[in-house]
VEXDREN-2710 file (C-alpha; in Angstrom, 1 decimal):
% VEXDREN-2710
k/r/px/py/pz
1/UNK/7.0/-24.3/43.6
2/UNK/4.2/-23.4/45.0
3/UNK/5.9/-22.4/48.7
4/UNK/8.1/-20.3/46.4
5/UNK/5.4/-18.5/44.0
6/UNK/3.3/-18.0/47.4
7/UNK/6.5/-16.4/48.8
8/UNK/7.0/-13.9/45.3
9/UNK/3.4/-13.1/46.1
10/UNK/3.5/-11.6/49.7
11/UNK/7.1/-9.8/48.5
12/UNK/5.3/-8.2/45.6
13/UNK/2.5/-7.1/47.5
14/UNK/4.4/-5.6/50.5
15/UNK/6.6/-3.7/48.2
16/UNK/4.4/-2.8/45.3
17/UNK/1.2/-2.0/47.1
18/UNK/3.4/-0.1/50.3
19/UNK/5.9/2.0/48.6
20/UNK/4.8/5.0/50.1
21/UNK/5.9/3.6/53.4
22/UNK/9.0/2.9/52.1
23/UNK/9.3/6.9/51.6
24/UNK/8.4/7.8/55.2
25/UNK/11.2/4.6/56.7
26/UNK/13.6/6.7/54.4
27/UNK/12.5/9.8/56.3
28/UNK/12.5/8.3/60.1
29/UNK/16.0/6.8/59.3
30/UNK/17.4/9.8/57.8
31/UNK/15.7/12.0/61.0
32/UNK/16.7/9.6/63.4
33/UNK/20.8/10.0/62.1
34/UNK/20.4/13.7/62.4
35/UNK/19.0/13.8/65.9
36/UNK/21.4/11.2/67.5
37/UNK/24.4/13.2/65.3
38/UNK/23.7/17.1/65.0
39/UNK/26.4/17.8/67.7
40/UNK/28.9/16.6/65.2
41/UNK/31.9/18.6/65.0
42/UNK/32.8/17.9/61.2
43/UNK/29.8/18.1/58.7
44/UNK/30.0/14.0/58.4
45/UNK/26.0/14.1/57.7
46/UNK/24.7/15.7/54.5
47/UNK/20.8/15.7/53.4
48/UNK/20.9/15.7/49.2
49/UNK/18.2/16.9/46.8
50/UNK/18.5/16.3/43.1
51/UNK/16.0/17.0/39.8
52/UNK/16.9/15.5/37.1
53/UNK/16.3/13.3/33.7
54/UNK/16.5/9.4/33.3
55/UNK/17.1/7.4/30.2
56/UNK/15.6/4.0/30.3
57/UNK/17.4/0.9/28.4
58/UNK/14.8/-0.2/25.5
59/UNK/15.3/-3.8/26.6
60/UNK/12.8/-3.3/29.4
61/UNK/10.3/-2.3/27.3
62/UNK/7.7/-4.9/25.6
63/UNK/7.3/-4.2/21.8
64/UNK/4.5/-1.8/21.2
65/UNK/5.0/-0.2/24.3
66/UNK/8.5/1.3/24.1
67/UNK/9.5/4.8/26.2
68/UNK/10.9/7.7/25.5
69/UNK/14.8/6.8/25.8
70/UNK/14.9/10.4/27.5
71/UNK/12.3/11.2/30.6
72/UNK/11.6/13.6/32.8
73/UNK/11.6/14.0/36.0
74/UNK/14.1/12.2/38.1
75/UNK/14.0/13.1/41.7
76/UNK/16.3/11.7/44.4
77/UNK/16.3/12.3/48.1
78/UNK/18.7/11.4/50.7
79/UNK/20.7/11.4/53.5
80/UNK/24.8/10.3/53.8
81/UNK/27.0/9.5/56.5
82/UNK/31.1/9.6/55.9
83/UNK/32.6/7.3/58.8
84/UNK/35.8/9.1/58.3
85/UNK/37.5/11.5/55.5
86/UNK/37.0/8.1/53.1
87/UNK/34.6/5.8/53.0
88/UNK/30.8/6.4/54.1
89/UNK/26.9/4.9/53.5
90/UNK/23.6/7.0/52.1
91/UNK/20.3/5.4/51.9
92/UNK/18.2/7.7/49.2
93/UNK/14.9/7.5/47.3
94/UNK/14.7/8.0/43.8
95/UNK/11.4/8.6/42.1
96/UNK/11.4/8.3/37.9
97/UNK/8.5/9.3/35.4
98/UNK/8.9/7.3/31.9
99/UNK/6.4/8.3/29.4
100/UNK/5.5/6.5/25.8
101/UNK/7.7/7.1/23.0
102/UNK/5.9/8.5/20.2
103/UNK/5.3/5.5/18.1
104/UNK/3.7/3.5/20.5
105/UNK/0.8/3.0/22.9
106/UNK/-0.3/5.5/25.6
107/UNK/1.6/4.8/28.7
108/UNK/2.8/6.2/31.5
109/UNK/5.0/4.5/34.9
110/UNK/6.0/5.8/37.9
111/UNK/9.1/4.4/38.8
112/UNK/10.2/4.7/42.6
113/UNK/13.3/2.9/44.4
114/UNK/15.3/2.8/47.5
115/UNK/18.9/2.0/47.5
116/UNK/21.4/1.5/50.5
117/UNK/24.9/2.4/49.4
118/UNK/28.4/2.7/50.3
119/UNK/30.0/6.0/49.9
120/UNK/33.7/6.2/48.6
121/UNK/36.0/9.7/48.6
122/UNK/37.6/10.3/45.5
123/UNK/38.9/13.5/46.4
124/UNK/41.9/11.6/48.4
125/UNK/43.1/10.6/45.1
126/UNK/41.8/13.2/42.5
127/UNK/42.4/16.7/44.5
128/UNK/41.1/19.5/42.4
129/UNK/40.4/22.1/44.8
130/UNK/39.1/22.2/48.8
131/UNK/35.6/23.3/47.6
132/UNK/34.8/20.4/45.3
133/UNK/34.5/17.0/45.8
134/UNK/33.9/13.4/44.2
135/UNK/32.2/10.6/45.1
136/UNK/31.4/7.1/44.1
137/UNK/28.4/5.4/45.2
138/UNK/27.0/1.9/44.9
139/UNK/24.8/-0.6/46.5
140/UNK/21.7/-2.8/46.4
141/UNK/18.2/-1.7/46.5
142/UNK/14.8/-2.2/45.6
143/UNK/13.1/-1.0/42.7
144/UNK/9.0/-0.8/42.1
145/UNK/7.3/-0.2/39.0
146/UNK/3.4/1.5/38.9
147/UNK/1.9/1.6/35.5
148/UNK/-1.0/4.7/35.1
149/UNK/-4.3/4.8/33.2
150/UNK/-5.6/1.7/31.6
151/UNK/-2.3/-0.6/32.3
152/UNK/-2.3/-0.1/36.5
153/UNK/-2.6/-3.7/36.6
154/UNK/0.5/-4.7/35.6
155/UNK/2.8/-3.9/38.4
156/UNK/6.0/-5.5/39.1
157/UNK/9.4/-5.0/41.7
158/UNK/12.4/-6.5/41.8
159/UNK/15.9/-6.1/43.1
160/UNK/18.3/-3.5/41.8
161/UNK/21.9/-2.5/42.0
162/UNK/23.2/1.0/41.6
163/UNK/26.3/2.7/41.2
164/UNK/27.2/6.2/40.2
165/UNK/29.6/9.2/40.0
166/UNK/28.7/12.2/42.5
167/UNK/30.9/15.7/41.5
168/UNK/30.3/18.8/44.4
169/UNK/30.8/22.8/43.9
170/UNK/31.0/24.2/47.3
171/UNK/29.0/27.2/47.5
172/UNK/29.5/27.6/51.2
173/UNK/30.9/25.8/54.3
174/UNK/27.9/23.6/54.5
175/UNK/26.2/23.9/51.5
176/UNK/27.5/22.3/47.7
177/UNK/25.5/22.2/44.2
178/UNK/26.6/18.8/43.1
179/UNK/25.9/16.6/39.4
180/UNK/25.1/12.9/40.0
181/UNK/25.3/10.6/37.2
182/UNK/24.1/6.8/38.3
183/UNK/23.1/3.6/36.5
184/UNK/20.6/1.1/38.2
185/UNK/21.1/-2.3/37.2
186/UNK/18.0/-4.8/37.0
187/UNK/17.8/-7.9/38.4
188/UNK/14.1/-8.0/37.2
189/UNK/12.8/-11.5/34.9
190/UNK/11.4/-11.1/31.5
191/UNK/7.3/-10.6/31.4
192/UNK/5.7/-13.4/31.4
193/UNK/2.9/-14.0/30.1
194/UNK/3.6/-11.0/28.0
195/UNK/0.9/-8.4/28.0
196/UNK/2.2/-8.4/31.9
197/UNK/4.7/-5.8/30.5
198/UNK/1.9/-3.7/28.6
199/UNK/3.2/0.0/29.7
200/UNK/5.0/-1.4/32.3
201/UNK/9.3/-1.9/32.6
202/UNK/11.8/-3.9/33.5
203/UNK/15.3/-2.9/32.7
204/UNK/17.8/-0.8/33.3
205/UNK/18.1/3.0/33.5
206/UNK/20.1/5.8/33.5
207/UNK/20.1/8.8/35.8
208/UNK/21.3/12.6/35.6
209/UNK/20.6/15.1/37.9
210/UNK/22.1/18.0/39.7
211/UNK/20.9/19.0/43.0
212/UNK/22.2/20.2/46.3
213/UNK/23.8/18.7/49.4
214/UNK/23.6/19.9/53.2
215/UNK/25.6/19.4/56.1
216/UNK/23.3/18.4/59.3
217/UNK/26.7/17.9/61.6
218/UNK/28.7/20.9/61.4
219/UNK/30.7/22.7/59.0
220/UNK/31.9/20.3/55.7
221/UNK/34.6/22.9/54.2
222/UNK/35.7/24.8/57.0
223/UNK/39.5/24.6/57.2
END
């Protein structure tokens, strides 16, 4: 027990007190795909950007201290690679702000979490025209939670899973707007002792955001 609360300890303290250098391994990886692959012929690499809202589940919430069940903003950053016309990976970095509903204490958490996911092609099956797409993503990840202001104490992480739906307008022949809608599962344990979870969370969340995706490799609607 103690080997294995010793263990939590270091885990927690790499990932909660370093997530900033999670952000800048995103970036290296992401740069370090685009330099070894910018010759591509097809556009197989695409760099996203999305803004966007997220709606927490109120089970990860501690009574007293519930959050809005709608938030703003969601950002997501990342980078995707299709192996062929059907199946691919993205690693991206999603950053969430949930504030205090208005019945409860002053809160506020910053929400951050990187996820590496496997990329399918639904527009093999669902063909609704050669400038838009559909994609499903999921995968494991990492999520870590920074309370603000008087509750920064209370910090937690914990494993995630995510899965989503990823629709694509081409505007051009390597540019498309796309809408992302995702859930991210907790794996998290309840709060304990309780006032652990004083403006802090643990559950569950929903994501929507639109953003836009770019090819790094080439052209991704030429003919």
């Amino acid at each position: 027990m103690f080997i294995e609360y010793k263990l939590n300890q270091l885990i927690n303290m790499f990932f909660i007190l370093n997530y900033k250098k999670l952000f800048l391994c995103f970036a290296l990886v992401a740069f370090g795909i685009f330099s070894v692959n910018a010759q591509g012929e097809k556009g197989t690499i695409t760099a996203q950007f999305g803004l966007g809202v997220n709606l927490p589940s109120s089970d990860g919430f501690v009574t007293g201290f519930e959050g809005k069940s709608l938030n703003l903003p969601t950002v997501n950053l990342g980078v995707q690679y299709m192996f062929n016309n059907t199946l691919g990976a993205k690693l991206d970095y999603g950053f969430n702000r949930i504030s205090n509903d208005d019945d409860a204490q002053d809160f506020k958490v910053n929400y951050s979490r990187i996820n590496l996911q496997g990329v399918y092609n639904l527009s093999n099956i669902l063909y609704i025209s050669n400038r838009t797409g559909m994609f499903l993503h999921a995968g494991p990840g990492y999520s870590i939670i920074k309370p603000l202001n008087n509750y920064g104490d209370n910090k937690t992480s914990y494993f995630n899973g995510m899965a989503g739906l990823e629709v694509h307008f081409g505007l051009s022949d390597n540019t498309s707007m796309y809408v992302d809608t995702s859930y991210v599962h907790s794996f998290a344990k309840d709060f304990n002792p309780i006032f652990d979870g004083y403006g802090s969370f643990n559950g569950n969340m929903l994501t929507i955001t639109v953003g836009l995706s770019l090819s790094l490799s080439g052209c991704y609607y030429c003919n």
